[in-house]
C-alpha positions in Angstrom: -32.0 -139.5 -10.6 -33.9 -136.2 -9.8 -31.3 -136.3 -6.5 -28.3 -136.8 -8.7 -29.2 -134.0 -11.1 -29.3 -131.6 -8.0 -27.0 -132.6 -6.1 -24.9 -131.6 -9.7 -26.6 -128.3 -10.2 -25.4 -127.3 -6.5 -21.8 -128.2 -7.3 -21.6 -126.6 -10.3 -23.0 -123.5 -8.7 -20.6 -123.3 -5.5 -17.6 -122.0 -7.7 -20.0 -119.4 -9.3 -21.3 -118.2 -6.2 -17.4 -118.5 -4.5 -16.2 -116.1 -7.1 -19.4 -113.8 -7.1 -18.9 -113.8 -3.4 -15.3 -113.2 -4.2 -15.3 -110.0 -6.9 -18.5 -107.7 -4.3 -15.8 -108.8 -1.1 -12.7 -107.4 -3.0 -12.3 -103.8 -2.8 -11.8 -101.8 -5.9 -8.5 -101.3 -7.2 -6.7 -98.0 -6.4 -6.1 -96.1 -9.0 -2.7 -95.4 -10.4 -2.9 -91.6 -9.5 -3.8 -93.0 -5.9 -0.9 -95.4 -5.5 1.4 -92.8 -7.2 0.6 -89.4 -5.5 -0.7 -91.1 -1.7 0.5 -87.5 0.0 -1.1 -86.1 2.8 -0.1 -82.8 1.4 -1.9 -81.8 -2.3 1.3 -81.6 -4.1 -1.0 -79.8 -6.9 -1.1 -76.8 -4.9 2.3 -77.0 -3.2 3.6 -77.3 -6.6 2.2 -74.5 -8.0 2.8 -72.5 -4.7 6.6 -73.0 -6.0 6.0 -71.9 -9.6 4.4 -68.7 -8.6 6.5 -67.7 -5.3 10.3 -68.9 -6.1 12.8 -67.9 -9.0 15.9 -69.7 -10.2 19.1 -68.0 -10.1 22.4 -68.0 -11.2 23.9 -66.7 -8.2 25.4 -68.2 -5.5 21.7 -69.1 -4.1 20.4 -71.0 -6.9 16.2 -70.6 -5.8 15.3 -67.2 -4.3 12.1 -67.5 -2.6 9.6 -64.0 -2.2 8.8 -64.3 1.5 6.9 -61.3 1.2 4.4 -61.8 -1.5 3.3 -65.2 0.9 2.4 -63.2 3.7 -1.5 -63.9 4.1 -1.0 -66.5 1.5 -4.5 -69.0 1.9 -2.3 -71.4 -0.1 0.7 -71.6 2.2 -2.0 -71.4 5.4 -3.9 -74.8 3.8 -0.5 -76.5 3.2 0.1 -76.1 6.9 -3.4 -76.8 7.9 -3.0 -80.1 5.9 0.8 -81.1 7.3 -0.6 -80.7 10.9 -3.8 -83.1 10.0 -1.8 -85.8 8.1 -1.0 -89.0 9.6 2.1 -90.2 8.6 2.6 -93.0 10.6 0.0 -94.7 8.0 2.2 -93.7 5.4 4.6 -96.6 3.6 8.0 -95.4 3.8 8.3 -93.5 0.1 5.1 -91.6 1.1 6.5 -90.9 4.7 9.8 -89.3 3.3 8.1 -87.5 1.1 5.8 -85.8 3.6 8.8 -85.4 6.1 10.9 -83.3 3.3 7.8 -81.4 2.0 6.8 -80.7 5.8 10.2 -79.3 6.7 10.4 -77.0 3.6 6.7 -75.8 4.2 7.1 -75.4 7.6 10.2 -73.4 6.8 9.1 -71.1 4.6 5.9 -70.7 6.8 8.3 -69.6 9.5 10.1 -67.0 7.6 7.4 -65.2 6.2 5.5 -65.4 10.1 8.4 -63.4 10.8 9.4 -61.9 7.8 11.6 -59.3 7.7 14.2 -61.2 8.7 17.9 -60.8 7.7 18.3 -64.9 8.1 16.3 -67.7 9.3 18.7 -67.3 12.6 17.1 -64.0 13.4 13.6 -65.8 14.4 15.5 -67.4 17.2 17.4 -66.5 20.3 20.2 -68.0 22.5 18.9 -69.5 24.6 16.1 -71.0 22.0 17.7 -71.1 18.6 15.2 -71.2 15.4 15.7 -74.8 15.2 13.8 -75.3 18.7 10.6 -73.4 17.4 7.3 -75.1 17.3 6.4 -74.9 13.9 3.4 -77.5 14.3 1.6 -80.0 15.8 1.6 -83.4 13.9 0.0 -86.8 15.3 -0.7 -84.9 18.4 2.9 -84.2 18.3 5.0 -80.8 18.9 7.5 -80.9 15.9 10.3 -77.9 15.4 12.4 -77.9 12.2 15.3 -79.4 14.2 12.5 -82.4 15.4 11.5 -83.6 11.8 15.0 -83.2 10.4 17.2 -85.3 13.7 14.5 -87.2 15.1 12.7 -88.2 12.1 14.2 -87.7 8.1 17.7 -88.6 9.2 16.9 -91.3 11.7 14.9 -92.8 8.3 18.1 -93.5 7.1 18.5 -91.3 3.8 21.4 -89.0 3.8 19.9 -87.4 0.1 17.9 -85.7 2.7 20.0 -83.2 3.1 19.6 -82.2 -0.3 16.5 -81.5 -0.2 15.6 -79.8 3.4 16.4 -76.2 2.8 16.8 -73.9 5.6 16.2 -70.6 3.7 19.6 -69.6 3.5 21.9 -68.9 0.4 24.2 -71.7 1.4 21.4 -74.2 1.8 21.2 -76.3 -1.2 18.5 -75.4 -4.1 14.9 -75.4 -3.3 13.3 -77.6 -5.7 10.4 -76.1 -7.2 8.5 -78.6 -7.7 7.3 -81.0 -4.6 9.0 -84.4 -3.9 6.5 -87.1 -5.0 6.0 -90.6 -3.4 5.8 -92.2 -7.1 9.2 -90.6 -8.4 11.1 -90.2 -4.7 14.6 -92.0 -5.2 14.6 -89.7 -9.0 13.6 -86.5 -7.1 16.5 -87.3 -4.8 19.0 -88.2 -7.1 17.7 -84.9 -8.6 18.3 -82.3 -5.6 21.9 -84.3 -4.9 22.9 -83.4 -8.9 21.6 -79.8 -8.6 23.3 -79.2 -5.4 26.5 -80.8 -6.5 26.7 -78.7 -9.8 28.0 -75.9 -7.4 30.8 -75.4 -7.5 30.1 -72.5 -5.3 28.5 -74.5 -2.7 28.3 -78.0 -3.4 31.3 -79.2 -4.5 34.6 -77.7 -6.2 37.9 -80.5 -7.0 41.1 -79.1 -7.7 43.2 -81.5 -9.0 46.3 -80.0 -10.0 46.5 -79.3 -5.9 45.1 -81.9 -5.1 42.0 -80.4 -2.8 38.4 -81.0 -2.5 36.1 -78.6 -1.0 32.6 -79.5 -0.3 29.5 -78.0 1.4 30.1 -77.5 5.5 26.6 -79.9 5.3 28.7 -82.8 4.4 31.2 -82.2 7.6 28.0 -81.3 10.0 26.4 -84.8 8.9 29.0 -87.0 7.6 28.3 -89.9 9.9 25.0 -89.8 7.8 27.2 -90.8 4.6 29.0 -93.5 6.6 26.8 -96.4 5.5 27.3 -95.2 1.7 31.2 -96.1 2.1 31.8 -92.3 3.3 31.1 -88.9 2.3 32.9 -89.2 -1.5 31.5 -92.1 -2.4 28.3 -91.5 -1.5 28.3 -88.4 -3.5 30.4 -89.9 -6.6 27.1 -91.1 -8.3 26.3 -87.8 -8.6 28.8 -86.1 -10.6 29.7 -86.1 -14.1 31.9 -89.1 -15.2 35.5 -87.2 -14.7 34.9 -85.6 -11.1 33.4 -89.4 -9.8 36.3 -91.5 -11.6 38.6 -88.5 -10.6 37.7 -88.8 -6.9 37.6 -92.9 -6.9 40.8 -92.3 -7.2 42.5 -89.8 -6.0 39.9 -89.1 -2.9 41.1 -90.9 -0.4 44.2 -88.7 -0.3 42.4 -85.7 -1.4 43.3 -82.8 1.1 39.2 -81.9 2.2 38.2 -78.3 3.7 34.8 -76.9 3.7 33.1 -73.6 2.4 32.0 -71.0 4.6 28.6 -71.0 5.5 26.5 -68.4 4.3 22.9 -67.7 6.5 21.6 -64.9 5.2 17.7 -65.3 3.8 17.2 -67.2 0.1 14.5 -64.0 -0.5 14.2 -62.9 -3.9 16.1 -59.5 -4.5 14.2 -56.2 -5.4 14.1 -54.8 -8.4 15.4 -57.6 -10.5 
């Protein structure tokens, strides 16, 4: 009897002890700040980095950014120092863009205002070693230019929104956002930078449609094979345009005459005296 009675006690016990056993193994759950905002980069401070350094305009350039009240910026320096320390090959693939596209536009600006004067980001580079080619950091222990994260990495990632939202401080360049491109909200913040760009008619897009004629940003010819698994560039930009220029180019696209804008390069920097 006295057997039986522990012999019960010890199975009755095993589950508690299982599930005590269980609940100290278990780590903690992540917090929803965590699982949203898992950036190597402290969007806090990018963020407000943008609110205090860039303007939006109603010219042609849409975000003017003041270069020269960033030079010996601690802000922009810490930014950098925290790109070159992050490990984004830990990163899901949300996270990872979103590092990539804040990287590029940091790094960018960084390299403007390094060299700042400069008439256009062009002017940094030479010849024979175009801007594009620059080091601009070291990442994973490896050398990264401009060009590097936006061929080799963000477009190989297959994402052709990119390209609405890597600026390369230049007035034909599309918008900067000012506000940083968040992990938790990243297909929005896309969708976002795409609409913005789009509502040019300047330099995103302009339909004529008593001729017939679509122009478009000289991005979209550079990088159309980018847009080819989207059904093309037009379709892949329809989404992103008010209900009459999408169902107005469903249509009538595919016979559409195409031709580009010119490409402007001089610096997004704020203007003087405004």
């Amino acid at each position: 009897m006295i057997h039986s009675m522990r012999s019960f006690n010890l199975m009755g016990l095993a589950p508690l002890l299982l599930t005590m056993a269980m609940a100290f193994a278990a780590p903690a759950p992540a917090s929803s700040e965590t699982e949203s905002e898992r950036s190597p980069i402290d969007l806090t401070v990018y963020g407000k980095l943008l609110e205090a350094h860039t303007q939006s305009t109603q010219d042609l350039v849409g975000t003017r950014v003041d270069y020269r009240a960033l030079k010996g910026s601690k802000e922009l320096k810490g930014l950098v120092r925290q790109i070159e320390q992050a490990k984004p090959s830990t990163l899901d693939r949300d996270e990872e863009l979103a590092f990539w596209i804040n990287a590029y536009n940091v790094l960018a600006i960084d390299l403007v205002v390094k060299n700042y004067p400069v008439a256009s980001i062009k002017g940094i580079g030479s010849f024979f070693s175009p801007v594009w080619d620059v080091e601009v950091a070291t990442i994973e222990g490896r050398v990264v230019s401009l060009g590097a994260i936006e061929h080799e990495i963000l477009r190989k990632m297959g994402e052709p929104r990119i390209h609405a939202a890597i600026i390369c401080a230049s007035t034909s360049c599309p918008p900067l956002a000012r506000t940083p491109f968040s992990p938790a909200k990243l297909d929005a913040d896309l969708d976002a930078a795409m609409q913005s760009w789009l509502g040019s008619k300047q330099k995103g897009i302009a339909i004529n449609r008593s001729a017939r004629s679509v122009r478009l940003s000289k991005i979209f010819d550079w990088f159309k094979e980018d847009f080819e698994a989207k059904g093309g560039v037009l379709k892949a930009i329809a989404p992103h345009l008010n209900a009459a220029d999408a169902a107005w180019l469903a249509k009538n696209g595919q016979t559409a005459t195409i031709s580009y804008f010119d490409y402007d390069w001089s610096l997004n920097d704020v203007v003087r005296g405004r």
